[in-house]
MARMAR-108059 format. One record per atom (N, C-alpha, C): residue in one letter; x, y, z; residue number from 1; atom name. Coordinates in steps of 0.02 Angstrom, whole numbers. Example, Ala and Ser with C-alpha at 12.3 -4.5 7.8 and 13.67 -1.06 7.14 Angstrom:
BEGIN
   res        X        Y        Z     n   atom
     A      660     -284      390     1      N
     A      615     -225      390     1     CA
     A      660     -165      390     1      C
     S      642     -112      354     2      N
     S      684      -53      357     2     CA
     S      645        2      394     2      C
END
This chain:
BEGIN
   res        X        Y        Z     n   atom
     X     2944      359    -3204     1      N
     X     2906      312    -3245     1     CA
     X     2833      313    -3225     1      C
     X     2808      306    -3278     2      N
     X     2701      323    -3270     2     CA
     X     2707      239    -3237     2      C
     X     2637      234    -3194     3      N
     X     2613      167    -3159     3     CA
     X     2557      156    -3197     3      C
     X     2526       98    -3187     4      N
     X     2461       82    -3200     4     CA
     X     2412      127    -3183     4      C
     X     2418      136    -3111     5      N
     X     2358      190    -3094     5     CA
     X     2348      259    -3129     5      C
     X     2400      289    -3159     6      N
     X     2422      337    -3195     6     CA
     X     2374      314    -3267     6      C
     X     2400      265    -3306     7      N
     X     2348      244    -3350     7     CA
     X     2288      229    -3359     7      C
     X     2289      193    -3294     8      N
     X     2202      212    -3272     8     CA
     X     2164      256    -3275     8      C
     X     2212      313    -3243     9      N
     X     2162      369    -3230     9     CA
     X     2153      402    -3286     9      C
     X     2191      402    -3348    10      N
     X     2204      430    -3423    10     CA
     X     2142      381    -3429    10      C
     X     2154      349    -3446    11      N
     X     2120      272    -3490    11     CA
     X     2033      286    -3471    11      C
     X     2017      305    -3407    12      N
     X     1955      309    -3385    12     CA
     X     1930      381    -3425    12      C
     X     1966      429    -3434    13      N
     X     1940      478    -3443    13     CA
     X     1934      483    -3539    13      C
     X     1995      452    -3561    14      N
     X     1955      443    -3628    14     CA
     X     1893      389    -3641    14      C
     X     1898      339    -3623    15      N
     X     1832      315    -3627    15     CA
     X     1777      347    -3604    15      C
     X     1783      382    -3556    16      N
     X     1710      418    -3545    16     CA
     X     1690      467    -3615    16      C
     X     1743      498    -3633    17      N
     X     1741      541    -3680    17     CA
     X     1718      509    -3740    17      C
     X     1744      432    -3751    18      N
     X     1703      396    -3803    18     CA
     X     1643      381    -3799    18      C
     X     1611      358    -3728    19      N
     X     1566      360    -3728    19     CA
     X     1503      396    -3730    19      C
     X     1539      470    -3711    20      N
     X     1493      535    -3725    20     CA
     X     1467      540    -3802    20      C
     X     1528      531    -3826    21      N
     X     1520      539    -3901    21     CA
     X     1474      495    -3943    21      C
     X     1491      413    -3913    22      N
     X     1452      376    -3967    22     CA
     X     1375      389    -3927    22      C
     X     1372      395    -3868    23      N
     X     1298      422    -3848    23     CA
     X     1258      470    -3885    23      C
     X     1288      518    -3925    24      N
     X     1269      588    -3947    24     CA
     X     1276      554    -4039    24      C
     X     1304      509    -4076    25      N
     X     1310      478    -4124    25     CA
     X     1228      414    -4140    25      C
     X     1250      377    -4090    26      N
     X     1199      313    -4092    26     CA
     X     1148      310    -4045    26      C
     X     1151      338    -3974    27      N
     X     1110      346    -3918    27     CA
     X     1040      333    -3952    27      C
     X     1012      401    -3982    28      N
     X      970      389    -4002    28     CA
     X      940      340    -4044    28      C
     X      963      303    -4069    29      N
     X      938      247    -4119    29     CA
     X      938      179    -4063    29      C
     X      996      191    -4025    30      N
     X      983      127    -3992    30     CA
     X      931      120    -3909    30      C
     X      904      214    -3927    31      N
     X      866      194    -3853    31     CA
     X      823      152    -3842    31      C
     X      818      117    -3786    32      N
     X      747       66    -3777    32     CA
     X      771       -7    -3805    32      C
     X      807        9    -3823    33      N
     X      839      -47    -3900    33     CA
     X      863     -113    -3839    33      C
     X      929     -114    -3828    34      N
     X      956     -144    -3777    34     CA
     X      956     -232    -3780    34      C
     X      926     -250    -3868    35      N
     X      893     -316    -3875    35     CA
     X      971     -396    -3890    35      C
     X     1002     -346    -3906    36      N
     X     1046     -398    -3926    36     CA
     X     1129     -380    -3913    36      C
     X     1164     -317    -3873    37      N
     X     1207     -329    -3839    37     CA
     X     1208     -307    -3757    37      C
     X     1170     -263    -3705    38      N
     X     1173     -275    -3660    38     CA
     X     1155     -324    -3635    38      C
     X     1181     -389    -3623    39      N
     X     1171     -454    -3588    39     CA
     X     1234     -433    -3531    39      C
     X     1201     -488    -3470    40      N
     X     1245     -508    -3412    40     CA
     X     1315     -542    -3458    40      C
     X     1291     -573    -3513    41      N
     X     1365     -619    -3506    41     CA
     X     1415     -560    -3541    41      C
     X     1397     -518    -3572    42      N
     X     1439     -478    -3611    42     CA
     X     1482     -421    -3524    42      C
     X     1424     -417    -3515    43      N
     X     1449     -372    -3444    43     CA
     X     1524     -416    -3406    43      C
     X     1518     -482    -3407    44      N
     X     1564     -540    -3350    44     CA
     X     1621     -502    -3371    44      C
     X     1642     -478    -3436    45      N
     X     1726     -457    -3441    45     CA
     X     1739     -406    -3395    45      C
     X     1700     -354    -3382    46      N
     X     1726     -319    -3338    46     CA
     X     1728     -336    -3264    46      C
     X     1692     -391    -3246    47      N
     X     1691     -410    -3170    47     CA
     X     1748     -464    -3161    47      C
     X     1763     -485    -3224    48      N
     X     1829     -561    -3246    48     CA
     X     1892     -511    -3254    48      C
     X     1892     -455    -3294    49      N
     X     1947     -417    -3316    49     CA
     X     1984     -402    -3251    49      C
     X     2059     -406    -3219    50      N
     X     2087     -363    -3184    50     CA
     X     2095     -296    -3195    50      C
     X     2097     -270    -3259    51      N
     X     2107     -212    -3294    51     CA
     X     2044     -158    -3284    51      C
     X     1996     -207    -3287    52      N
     X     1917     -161    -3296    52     CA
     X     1898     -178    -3202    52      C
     X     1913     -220    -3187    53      N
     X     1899     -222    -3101    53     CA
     X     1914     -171    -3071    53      C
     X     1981     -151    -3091    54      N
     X     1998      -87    -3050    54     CA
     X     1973      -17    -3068    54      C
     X     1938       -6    -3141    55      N
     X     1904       37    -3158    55     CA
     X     1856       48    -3124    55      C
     X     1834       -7    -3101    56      N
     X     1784      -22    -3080    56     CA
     X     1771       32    -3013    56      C
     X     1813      -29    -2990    57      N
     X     1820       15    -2897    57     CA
     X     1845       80    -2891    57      C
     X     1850       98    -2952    58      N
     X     1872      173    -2979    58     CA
     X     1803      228    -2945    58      C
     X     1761      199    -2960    59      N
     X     1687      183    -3003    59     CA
     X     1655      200    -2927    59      C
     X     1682      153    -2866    60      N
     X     1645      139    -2807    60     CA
     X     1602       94    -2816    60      C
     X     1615       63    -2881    61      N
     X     1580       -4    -2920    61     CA
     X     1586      -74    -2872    61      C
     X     1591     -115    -2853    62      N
     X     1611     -191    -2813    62     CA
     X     1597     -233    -2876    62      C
     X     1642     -262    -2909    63      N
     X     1641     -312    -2960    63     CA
     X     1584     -374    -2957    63      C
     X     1577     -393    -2907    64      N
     X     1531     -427    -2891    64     CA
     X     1456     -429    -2879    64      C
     X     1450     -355    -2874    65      N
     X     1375     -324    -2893    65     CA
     X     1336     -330    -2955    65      C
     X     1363     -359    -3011    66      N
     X     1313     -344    -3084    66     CA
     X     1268     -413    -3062    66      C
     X     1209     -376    -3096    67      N
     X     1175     -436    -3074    67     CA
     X     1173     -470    -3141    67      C
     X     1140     -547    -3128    68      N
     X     1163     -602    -3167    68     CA
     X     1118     -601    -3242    68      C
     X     1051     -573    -3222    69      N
     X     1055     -563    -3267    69     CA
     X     1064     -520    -3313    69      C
     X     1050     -464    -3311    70      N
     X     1049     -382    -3336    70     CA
     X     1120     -351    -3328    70      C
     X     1152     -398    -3321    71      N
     X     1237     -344    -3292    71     CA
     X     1213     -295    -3240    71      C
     X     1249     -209    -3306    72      N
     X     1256     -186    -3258    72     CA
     X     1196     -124    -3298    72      C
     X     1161     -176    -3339    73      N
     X     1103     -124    -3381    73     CA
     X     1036      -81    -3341    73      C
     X     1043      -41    -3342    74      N
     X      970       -5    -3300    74     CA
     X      918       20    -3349    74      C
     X      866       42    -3317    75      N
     X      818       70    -3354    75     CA
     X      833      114    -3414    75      C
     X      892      165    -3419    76      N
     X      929      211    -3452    76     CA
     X      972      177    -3496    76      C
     X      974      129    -3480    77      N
     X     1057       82    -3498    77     CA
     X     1118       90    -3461    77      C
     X     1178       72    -3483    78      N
     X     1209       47    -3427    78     CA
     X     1232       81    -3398    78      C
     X     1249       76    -3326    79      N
     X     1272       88    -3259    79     CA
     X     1333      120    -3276    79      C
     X     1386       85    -3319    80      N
     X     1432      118    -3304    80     CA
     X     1459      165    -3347    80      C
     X     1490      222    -3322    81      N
     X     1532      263    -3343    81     CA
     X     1612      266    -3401    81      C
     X     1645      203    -3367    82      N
     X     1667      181    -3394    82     CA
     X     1697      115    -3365    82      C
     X     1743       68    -3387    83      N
     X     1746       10    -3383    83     CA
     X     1723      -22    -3409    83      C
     X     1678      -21    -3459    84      N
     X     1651      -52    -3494    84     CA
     X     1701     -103    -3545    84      C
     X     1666     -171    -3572    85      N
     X     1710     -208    -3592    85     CA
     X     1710     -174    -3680    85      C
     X     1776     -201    -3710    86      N
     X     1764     -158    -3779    86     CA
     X     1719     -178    -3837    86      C
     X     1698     -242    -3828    87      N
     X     1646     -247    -3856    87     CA
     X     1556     -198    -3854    87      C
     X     1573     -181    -3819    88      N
     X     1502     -117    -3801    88     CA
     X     1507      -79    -3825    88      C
     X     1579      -40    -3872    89      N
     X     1559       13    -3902    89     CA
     X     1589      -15    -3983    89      C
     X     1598      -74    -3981    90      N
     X     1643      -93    -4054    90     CA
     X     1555     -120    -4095    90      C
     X     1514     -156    -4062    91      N
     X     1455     -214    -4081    91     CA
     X     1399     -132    -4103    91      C
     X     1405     -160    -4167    92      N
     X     1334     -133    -4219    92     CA
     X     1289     -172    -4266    92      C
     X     1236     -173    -4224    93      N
     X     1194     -218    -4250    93     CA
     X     1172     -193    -4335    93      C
     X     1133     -214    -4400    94      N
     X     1103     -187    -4447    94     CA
     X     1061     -165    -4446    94      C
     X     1024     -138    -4393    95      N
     X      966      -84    -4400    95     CA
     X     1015      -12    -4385    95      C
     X     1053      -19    -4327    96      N
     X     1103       34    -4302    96     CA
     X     1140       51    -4376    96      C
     X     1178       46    -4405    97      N
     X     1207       46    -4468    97     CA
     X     1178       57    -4525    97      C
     X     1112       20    -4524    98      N
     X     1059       60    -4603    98     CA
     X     1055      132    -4578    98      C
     X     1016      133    -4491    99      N
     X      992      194    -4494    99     CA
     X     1046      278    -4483    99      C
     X     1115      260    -4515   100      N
     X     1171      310    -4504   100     CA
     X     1157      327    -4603   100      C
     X     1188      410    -4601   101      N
     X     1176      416    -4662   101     CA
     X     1197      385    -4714   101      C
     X     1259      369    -4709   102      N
     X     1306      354    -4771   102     CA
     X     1355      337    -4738   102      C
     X     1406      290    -4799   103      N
     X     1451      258    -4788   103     CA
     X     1497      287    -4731   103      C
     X     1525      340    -4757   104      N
     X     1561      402    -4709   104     CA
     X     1555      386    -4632   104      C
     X     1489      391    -4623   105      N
     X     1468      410    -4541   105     CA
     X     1455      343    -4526   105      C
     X     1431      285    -4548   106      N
     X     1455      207    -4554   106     CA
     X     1549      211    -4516   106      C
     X     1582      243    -4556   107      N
     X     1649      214    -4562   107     CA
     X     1678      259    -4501   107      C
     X     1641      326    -4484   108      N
     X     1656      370    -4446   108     CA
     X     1634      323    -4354   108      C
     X     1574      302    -4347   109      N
     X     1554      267    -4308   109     CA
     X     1566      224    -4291   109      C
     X     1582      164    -4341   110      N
     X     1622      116    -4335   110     CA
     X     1702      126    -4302   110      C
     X     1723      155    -4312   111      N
     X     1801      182    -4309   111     CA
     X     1802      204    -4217   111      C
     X     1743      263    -4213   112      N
     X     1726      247    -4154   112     CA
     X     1757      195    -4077   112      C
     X     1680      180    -4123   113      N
     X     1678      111    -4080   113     CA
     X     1725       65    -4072   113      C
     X     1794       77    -4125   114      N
     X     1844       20    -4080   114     CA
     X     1903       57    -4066   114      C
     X     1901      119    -4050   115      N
     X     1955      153    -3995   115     CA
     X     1974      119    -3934   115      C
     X     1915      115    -3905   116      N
     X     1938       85    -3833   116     CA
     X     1990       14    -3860   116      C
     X     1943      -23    -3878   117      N
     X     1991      -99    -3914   117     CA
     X     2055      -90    -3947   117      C
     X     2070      -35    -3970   118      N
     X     2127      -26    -3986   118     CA
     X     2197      -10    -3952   118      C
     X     2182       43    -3897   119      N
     X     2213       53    -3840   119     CA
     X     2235      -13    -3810   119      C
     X     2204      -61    -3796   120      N
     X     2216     -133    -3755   120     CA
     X     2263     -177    -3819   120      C
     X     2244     -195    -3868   121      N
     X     2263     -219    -3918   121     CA
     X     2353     -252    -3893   121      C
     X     2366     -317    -3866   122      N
     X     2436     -336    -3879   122     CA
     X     2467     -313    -3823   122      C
     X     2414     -288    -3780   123      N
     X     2442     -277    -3716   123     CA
     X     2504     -293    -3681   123      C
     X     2502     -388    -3685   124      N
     X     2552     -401    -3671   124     CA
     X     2543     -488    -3708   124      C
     X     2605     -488    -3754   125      N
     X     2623     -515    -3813   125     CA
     X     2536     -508    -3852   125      C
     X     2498     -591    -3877   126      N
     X     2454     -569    -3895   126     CA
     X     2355     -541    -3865   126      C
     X     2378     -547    -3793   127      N
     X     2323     -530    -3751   127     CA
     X     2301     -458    -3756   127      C
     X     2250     -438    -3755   128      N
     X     2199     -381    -3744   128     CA
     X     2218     -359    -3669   128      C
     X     2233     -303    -3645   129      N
     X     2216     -271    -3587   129     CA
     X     2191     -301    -3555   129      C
     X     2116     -320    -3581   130      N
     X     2061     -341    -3536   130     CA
     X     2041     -395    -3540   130      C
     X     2094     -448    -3561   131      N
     X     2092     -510    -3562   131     CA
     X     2152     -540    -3495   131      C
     X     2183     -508    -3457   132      N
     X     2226     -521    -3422   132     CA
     X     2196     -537    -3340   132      C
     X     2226     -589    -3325   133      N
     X     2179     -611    -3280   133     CA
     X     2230     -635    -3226   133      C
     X     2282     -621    -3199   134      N
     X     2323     -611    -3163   134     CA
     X     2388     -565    -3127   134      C
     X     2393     -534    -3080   135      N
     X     2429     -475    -3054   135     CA
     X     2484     -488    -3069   135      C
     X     2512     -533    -3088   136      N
     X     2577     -538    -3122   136     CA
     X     2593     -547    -3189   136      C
     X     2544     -546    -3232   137      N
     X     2547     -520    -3304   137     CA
     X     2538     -457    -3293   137      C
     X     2476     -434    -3270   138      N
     X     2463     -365    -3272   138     CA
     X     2511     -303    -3268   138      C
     X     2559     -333    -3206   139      N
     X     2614     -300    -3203   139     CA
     X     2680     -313    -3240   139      C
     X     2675     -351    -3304   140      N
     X     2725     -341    -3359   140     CA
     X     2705     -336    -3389   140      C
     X     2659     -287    -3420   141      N
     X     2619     -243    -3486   141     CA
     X     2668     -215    -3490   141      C
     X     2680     -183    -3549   142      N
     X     2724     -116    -3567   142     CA
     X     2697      -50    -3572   142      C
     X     2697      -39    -3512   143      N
     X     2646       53    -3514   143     CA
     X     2664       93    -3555   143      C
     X     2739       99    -3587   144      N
     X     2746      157    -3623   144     CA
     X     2707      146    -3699   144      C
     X     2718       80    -3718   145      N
     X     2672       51    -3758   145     CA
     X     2573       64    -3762   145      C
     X     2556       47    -3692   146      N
     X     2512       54    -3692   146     CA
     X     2465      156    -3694   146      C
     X     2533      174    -3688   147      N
     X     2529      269    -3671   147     CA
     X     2516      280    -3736   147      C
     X     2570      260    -3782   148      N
     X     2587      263    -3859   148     CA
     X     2510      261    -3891   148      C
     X     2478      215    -3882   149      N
     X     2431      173    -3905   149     CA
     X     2358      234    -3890   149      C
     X     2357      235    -3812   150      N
     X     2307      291    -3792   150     CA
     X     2319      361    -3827   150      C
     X     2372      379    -3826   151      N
     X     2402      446    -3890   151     CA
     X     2383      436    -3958   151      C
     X     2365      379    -3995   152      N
     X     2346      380    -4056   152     CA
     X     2280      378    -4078   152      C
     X     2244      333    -4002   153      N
     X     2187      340    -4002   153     CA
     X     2136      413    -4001   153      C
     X     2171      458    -3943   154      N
     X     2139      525    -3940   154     CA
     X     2176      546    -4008   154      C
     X     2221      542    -4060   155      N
     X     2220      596    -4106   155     CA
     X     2159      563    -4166   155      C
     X     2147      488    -4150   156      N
     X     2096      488    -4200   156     CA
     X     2004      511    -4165   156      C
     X     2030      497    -4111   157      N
     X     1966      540    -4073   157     CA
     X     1946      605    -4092   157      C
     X     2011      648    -4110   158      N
     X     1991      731    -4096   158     CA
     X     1985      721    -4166   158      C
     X     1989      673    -4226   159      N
     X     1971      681    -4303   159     CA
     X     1920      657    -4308   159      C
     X     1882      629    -4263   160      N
     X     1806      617    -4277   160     CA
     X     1768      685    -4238   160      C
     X     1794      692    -4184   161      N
     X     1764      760    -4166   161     CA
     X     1747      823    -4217   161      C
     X     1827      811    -4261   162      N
     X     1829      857    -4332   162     CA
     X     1764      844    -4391   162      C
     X     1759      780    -4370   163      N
     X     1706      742    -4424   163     CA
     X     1646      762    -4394   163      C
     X     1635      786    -4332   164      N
     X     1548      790    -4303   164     CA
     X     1560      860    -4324   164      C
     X     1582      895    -4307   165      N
     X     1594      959    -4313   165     CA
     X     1564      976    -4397   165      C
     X     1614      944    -4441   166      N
     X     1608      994    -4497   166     CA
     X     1559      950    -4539   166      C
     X     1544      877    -4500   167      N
     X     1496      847    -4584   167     CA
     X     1570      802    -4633   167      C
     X     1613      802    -4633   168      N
     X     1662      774    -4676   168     CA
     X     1725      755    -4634   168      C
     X     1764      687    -4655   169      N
     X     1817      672    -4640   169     CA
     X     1891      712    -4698   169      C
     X     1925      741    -4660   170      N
     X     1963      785    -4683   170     CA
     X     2019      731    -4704   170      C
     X     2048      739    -4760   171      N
     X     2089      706    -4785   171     CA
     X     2163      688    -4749   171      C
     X     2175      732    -4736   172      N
     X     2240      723    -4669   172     CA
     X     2230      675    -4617   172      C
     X     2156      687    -4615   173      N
     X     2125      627    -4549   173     CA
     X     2119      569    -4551   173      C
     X     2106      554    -4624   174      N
     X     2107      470    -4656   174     CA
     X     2150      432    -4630   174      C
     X     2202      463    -4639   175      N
     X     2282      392    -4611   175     CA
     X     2264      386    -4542   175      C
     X     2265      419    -4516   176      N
     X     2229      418    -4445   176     CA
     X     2182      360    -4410   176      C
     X     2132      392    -4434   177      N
     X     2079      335    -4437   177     CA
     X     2092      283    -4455   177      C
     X     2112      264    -4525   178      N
     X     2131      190    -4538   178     CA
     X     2187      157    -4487   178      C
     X     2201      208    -4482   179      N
     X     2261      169    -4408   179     CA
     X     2235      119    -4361   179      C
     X     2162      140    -4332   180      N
     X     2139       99    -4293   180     CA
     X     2094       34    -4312   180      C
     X     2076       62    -4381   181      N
     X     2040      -25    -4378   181     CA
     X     2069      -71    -4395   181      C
END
């Protein structure tokens, strides 16, 4: 039977991979930007999360290091790699969103951005992953559930990859995608 740490270590490495991606998607529009979701308070879920704590120290991170006000935002933007709470890659402001071409890459971006949130989704009954805030919930999640979940996520991952790649969402890929939002 897979453990938590096992999911972890999965779990960390697709989010990085999301994060590469929406970096190379939105990066640019939102550089310098930083005005209305890197806040400290948005950062607290991952230093509150048991789920993202241990990413954390994954990390060589100490949960208790973001500072109060700026989180864990730097000059570049943020610090972390991954752990991040899922609101950081789900939140698009309307300048971010006018300035994408068309609906498509709107819906392609959007879709994105709530992979990570989807993976957590019902974790355990109706809690988020990263809403769990004790070692004894944590440890009655349903991992195979939560494996399931990370498996659907990377196949809609590798159909947006399909989508950077060719310029178009491929029709096969649709059900896909709509899966997650």
């Amino acid at each position: 039977m897979k453990s938590m740490d096992e999911f972890s270590e999965v779990y960390a490495e697709f989010e990085s991979a999301v994060r590469e991606q929406m970096a190379k998607w939105v990066g640019p529009i939102c550089a310098g930007c930083h005005a209305c979701c890197c806040r400290a308070d948005v950062c607290e879920e991952a230093r509150d999360s048991l789920f993202l704590a241990r990413l954390l120290k994954r990390q060589d991170i100490d949960p208790r290091s973001m500072d109060d006000r700026y989180g864990w935002r730097e000059e570049a933007g943020c610090a972390l790699e991954y752990a991040r709470p899922p609101i950081c890659y789900e939140f698009f402001c309307d300048e971010l969103l006018s300035d994408l071409a068309d609906g498509e890459s709107r819906f392609a971006a959007k879709t994105l951005g709530k992979l990570v949130d989807y993976v957590g989704r019902n974790a355990l009954d109706e809690l988020h992953l990263v809403e769990i805030l004790n070692e004894s919930d944590l440890a009655a999640v349903a991992l195979p559930r939560l494996f399931e979940r990370l498996g659907e996520a990377r196949a809609a991952f590798d159909a947006l990859l399909r989508y950077a790649e060719h310029g178009r969402i491929r029709e096969d890929d649709r059900a896909i995608l709509r899966k997650i939002g």
